[in-house]
C-alpha positions in Angstrom: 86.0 18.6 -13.5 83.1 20.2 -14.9 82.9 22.8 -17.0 81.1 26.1 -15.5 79.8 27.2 -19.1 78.0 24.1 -19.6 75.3 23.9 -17.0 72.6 20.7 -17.3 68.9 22.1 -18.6 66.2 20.8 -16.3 64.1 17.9 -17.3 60.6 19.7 -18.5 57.7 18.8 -16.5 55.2 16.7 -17.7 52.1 17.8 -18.9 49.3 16.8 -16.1 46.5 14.3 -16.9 43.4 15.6 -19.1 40.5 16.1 -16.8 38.9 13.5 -19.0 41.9 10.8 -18.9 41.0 11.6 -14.7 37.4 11.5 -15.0 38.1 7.9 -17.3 40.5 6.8 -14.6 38.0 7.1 -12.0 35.3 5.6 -13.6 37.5 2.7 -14.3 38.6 2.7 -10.2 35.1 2.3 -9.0 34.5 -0.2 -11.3 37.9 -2.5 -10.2 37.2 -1.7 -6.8 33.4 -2.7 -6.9 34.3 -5.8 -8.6 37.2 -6.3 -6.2 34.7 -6.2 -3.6 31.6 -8.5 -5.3 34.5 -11.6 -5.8 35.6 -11.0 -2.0 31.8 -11.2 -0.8 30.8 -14.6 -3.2 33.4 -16.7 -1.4 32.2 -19.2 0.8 31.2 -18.3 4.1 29.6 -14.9 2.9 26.2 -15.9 2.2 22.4 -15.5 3.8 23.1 -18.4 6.0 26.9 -18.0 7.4 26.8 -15.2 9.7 26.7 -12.1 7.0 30.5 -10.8 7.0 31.2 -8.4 4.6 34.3 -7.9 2.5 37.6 -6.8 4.3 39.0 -5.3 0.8 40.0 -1.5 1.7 42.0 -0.9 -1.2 43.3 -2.2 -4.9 46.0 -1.9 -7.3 44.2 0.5 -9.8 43.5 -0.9 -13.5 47.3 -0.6 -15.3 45.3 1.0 -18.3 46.2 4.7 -17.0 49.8 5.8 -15.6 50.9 6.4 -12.2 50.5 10.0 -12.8 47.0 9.6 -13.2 46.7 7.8 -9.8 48.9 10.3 -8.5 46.6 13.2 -9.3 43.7 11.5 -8.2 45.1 11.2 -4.6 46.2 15.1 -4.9 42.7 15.8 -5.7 41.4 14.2 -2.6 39.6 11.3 -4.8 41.3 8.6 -3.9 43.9 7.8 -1.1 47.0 6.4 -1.5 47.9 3.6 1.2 51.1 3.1 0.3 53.1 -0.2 -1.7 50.9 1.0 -5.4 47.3 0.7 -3.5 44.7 2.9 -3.5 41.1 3.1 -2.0 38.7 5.5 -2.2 38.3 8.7 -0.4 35.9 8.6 2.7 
């Protein structure tokens, strides 16, 4: 039975990512993701001679360095899109 006088306080909500954590965050995307993107490309049957495909990646895992929260805002803010199972790409 529970006791009506004793009611549960609400979890406090927790404080938002600084706009330089996001800006950080971002930064640290583009980079992953450009990386990401050169390794895809230097694999053989991507060079001058083969016949020029680029790299399939669409989206990465984003650097563990930063929280989910951070991602989370990112993809509020229309910066980055969430496509689901932790991966991200960036916002067309």
């Amino acid at each position: 039975m529970v006791d009506p006088e004793v009611t549960p306080t609400p979890a406090p909500e927790p404080e938002p990512p600084s706009k330089e954590e996001l800006r950080l965050a971002m930064k640290a995307f583009r980079k992953r993701f450009k990386l990401t993107r050169l390794d895809d490309e230097s694999r053989m049957g991507y060079g001058p001679m083969s016949s020029g495909q680029k790299s399939r990646v669409a989206s990465i895992t984003p650097p563990n360095q930063f929280p989910k929260a951070v991602w989370r805002e990112l993809a509020k803010q229309g910066k980055l899109k969430h496509d689901g199972g932790g991966l991200y790409s960036l916002a067309e």
